[in-house]
Wavefront OBJ file of the C-alpha trace (Angstrom):
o trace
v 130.476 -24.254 198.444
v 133.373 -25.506 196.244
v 133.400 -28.722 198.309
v 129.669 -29.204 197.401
v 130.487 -28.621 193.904
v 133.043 -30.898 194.013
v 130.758 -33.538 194.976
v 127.880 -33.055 192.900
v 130.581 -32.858 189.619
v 132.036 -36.588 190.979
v 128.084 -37.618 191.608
v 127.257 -36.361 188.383
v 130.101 -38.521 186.369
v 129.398 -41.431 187.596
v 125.375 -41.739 186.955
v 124.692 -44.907 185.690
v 121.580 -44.866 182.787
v 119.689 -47.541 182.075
v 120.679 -46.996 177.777
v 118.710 -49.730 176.242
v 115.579 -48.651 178.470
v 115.845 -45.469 177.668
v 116.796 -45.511 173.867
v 113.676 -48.249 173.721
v 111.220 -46.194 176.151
v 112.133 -42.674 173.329
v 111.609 -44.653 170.381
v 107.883 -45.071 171.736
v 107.302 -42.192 172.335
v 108.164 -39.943 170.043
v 108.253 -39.232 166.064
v 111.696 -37.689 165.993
v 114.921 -40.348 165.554
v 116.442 -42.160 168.289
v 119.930 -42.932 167.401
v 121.950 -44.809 170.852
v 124.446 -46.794 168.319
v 128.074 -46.786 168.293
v 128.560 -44.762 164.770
v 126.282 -42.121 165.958
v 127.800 -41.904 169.509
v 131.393 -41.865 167.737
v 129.857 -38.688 165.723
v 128.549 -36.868 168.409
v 131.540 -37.282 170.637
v 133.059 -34.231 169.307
v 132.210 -30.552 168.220
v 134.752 -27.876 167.374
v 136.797 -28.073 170.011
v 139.255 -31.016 171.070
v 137.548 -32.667 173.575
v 135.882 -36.111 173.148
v 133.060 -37.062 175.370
v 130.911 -40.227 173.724
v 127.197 -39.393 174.708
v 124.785 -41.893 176.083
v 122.551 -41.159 172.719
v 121.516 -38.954 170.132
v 117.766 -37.868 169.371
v 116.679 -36.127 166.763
v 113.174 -34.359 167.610
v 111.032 -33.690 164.999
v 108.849 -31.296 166.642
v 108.335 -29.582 170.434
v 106.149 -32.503 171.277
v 109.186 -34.440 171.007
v 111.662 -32.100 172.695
v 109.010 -32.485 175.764
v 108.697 -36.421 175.691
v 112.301 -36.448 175.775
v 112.819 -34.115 178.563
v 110.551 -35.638 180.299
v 112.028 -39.600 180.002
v 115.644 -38.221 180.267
v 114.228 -36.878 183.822
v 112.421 -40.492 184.647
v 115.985 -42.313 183.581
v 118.029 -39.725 185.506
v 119.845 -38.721 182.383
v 121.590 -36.173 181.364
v 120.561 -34.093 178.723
v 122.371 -31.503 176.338
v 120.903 -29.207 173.474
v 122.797 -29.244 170.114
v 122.291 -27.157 166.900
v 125.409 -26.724 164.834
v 128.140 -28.970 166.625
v 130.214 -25.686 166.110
v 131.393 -25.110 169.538
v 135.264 -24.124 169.841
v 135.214 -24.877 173.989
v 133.131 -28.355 174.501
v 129.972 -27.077 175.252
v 128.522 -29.673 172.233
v 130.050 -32.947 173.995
v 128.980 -34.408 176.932
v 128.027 -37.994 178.587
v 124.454 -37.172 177.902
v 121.461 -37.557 175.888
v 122.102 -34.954 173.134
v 118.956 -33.272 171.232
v 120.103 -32.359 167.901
v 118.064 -29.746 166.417
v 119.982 -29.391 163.600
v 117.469 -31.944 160.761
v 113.902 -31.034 162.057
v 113.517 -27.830 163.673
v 115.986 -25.673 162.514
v 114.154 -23.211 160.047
v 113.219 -19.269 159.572
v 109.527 -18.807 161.702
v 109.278 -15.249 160.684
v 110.809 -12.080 159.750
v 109.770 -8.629 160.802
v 110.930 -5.752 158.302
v 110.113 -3.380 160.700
v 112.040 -4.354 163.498
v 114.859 -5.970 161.111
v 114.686 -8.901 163.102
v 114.010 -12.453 162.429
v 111.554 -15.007 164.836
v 113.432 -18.577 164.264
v 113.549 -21.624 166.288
v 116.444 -21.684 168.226
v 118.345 -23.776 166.469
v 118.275 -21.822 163.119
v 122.173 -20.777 162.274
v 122.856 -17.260 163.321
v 124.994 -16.515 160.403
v 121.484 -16.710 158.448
v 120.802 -13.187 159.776
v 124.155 -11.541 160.066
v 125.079 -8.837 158.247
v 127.339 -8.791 154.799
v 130.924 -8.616 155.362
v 132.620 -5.495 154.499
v 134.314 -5.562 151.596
v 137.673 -6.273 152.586
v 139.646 -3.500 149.317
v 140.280 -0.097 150.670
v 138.406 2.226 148.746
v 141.499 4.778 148.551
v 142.938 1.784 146.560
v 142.246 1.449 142.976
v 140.309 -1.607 141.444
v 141.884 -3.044 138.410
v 139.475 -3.819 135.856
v 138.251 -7.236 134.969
v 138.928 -8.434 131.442
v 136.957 -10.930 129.680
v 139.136 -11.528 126.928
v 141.553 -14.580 126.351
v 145.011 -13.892 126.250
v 146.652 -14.017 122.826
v 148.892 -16.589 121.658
v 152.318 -15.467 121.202
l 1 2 3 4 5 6 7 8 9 10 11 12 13 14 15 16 17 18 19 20 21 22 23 24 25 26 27 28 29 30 31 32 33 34 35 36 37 38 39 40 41 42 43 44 45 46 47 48 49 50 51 52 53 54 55 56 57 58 59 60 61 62 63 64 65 66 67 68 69 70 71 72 73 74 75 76 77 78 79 80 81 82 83 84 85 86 87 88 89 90 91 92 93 94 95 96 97 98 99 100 101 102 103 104 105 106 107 108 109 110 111 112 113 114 115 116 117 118 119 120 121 122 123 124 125 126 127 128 129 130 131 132 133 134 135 136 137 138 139 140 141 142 143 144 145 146 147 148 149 150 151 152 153 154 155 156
């Protein structure tokens, strides 16, 4: 098994894409923006973490018709393809020699939210800090508070 893996890791690094076909058969096809420069490669090379991995492009879908066309040509080129919302990754998951989706412009918004069930519907891309909870206040309550004073110091 670890042999196979082996091979399929080296197979998968050296997959050559056909870029310019690609980026040309996306723009096309979808409504979404389809960015294979250099600048926007540079961008998207990194996330939180400190590895560097320049992707083959960058699309921006602007709706799940678009996230399907992609799919779908990324499968016909025999490229790879990586989901991105935030870029916030501490461990590389957000960089990759790949055709990165960035949900982060068009889809990322609030669907729904049920009261009830205290939980929000979003598409998956929304930030999760959106729904966390405050923070606790960070003063110990057996601590006093000093009181806030509005007025300006005198002048001596």
């Amino acid at each position: 098994m670890t042999d196979n893996f082996a091979e399929l890791a080296q197979a998968a690094k050296s997959v050559q894409v056909d870029a310019g076909g690609l980026s040309g058969a996306l723009r096309a096809q979808i409504r979404g923006e389809v960015r294979f420069d250099r600048g926007t490669r540079a961008l998207y090379a990194t996330d939180g973490s400190n590895y560097r991995q320049v992707p083959i492009g960058v699309v921006l879908p602007r709706d799940a018709d678009d996230v399907l066309a992609t799919v779908a040509l990324c499968r016909e080129f025999g490229a790879p393809l990586l989901c991105r919302g935030g870029g916030t990754s501490l461990a590389g998951q957000c960089c990759n020699v790949a055709v990165i989706l960035d949900f982060s412009k068009y889809m990322a918004r609030i669907l729904e939210i049920d009261p009830a069930a205290v939980s929000p519907a979003s598409s998956p891309e929304s930030c999760s800090t959106l729904f966390a909870p405050p923070p606790k206040s960070t003063i110990s309550p057996s601590r006093p508070i000093p009181p806030r004073t509005t007025a300006a110091p005198s002048a001596a």
